[in-house]
NUKOLVEX-420911 format. One line per field, with one value per residue (C-alpha): residue number from 0; chain; x, y, z. Coordinates in steps of 0.001 Angstrom, whole numbers, m for minus. Layout:
% NUKOLVEX-420911
nr (NUM/...);
kette (A/...);
u (X/...);
v (Y/...);
w (Z/...);
% end
This chain:
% NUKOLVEX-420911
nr (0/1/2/3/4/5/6/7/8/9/10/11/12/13/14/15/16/17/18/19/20/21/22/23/24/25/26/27/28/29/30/31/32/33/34/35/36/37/38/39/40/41/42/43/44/45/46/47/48/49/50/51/52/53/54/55/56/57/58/59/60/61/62/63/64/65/66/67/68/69/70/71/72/73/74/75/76/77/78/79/80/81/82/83/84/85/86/87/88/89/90/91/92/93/94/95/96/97/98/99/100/101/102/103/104/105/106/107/108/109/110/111/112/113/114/115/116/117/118/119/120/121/122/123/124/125/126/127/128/129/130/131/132/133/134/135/136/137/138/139/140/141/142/143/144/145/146/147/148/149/150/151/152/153/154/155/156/157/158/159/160/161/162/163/164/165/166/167/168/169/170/171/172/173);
kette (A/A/A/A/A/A/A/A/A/A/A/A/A/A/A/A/A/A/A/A/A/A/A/A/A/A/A/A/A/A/A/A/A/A/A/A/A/A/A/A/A/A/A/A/A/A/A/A/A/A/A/A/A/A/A/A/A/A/A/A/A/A/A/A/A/A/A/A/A/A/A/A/A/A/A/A/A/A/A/A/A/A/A/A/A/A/A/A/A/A/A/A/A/A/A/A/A/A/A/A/A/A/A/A/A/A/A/A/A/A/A/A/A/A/A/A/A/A/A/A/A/A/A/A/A/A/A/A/A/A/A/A/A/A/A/A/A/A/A/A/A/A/A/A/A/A/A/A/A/A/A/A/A/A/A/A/A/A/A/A/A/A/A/A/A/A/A/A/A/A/A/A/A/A);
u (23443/23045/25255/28509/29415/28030/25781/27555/26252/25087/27164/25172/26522/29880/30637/29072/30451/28793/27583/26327/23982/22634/21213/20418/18253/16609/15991/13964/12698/11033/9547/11796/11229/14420/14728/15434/17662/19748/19873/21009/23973/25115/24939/27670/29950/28216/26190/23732/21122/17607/17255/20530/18417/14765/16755/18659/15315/13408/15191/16216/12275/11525/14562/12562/8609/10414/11965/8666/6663/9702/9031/5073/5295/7831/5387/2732/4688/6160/1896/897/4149/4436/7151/9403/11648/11734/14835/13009/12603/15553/17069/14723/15541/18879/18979/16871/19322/22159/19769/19070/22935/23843/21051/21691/25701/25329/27305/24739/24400/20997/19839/20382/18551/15028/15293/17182/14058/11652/13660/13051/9735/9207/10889/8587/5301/6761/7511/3913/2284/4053/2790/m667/m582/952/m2193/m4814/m3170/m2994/m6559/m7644/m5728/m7584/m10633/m10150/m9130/m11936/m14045/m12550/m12809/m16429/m17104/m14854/m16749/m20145/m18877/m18183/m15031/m14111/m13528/m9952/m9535/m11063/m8998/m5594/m6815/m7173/m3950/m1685/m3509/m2235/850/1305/467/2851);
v (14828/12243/9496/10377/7081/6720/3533/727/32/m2914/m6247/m6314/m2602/m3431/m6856/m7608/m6921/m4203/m7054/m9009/m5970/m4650/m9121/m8675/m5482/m7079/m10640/m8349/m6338/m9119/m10611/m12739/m13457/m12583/m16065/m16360/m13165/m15194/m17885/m16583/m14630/m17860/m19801/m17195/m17207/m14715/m15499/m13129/m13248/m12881/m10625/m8098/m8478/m7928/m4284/m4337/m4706/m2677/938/m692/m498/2495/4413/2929/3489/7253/7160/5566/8003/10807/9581/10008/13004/14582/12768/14763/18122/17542/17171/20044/22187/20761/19562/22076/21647/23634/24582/22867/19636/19579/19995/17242/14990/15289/14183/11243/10216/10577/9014/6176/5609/5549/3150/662/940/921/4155/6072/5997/3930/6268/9480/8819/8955/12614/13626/12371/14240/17597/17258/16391/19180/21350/19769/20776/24710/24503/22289/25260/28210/26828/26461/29794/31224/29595/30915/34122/34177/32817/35794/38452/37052/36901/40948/41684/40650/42247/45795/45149/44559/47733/49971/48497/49415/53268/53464/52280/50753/46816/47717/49930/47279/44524/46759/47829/44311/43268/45623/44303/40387/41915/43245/39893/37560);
w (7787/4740/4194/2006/644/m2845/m3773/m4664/m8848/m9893/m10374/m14022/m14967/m13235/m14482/m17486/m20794/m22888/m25737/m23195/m20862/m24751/m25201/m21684/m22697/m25432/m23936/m21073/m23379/m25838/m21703/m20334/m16773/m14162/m13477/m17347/m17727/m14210/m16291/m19693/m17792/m15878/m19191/m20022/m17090/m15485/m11597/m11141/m8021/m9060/m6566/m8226/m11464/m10334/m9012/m12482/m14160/m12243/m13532/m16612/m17236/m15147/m17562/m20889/m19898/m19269/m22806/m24334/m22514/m23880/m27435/m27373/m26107/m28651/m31696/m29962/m30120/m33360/m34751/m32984/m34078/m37360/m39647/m38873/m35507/m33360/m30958/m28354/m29578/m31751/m28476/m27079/m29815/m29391/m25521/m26518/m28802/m26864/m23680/m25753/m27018/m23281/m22645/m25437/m25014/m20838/m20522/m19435/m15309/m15163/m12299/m13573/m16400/m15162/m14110/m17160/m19180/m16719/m17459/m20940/m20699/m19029/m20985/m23803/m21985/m22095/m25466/m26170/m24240/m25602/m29509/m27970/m26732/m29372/m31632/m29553/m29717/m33729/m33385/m31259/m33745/m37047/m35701/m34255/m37332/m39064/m36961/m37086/m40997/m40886/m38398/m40589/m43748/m41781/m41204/m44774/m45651/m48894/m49252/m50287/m47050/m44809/m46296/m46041/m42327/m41466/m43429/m41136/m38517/m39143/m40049/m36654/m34852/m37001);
% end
């Protein structure tokens, strides 16, 4: 059996105040080494070991390169899919937001975060394949349709008939 007692969290999430983690996101953020980030928490009361930051830092970035990676992914569904949202990444905008509000406020538990991000990315590859699908589908319909218009125009068929046969048929697949 696995151990029962939960990890103990991080003397930055634990002790700092909330102002202080969100500098302490940006000052890593815009590169500051951990030596730097030690320093600029001492310089406010605050001893951190490099060693508690480089493991701070370490998911800090993991949980961001997940939201970047989040974000790119959702501006690629949203130009395949369009203007309109979908429920899907309504949905998946939504969690980012609320991801990110944890993030930047330090609410948010800094390891969960990481596989709430990989749930929604994959629930953003369904939804990116179901669109594709349901293009190539459409694709495959118009292009039937058009066919069956040009072998009913060959047997005789008026334009009008071909164009209303056809018609139904679009109608069908939408």
């Amino acid at each position: 059996m696995g151990h029962t007692k939960a990890r103990k969290r991080s003397r930055i999430e634990t002790e700092l105040p909330r102002d202080l983690r969100e500098e302490l996101h940006r000052i890593l953020l815009e590169g500051a080494t951990y030596e730097e980030a030690c320093q600029y928490c001492k310089d406010r009361g605050h001893d951190i070991s490099r060693s508690s930051m480089g493991r701070y830092g370490k998911t800090f970035f993991e949980a961001y390169q997940a939201v970047k990676q989040f974000e790119d992914q959702a501006q690629a569904l949203k130009s395949e899919v369009g203007e309109g949202l979908t429920l899907e990444e309504a949905t998946s905008k939504m969690m980012l937001q609320k991801v990110m509000a944890g993030l930047v406020s330090g609410e948010a538990d800094i390891l969960e975060i990481p596989r709430l991000i990989s749930d929604v990315a994959k629930l953003q590859a369904s939804s990116v394949a179901r669109e594709k699908l349901k293009a190539d589908l459409a694709a495959r319909v118009k292009k039937v349709a058009g066919e069956v218009a040009n072998a009913v125009k060959k047997r005789g068929l008026s334009d009008e008939a071909a164009d209303l046969i056809r018609q139904k048929i679009l109608g069908i697949a939408n």
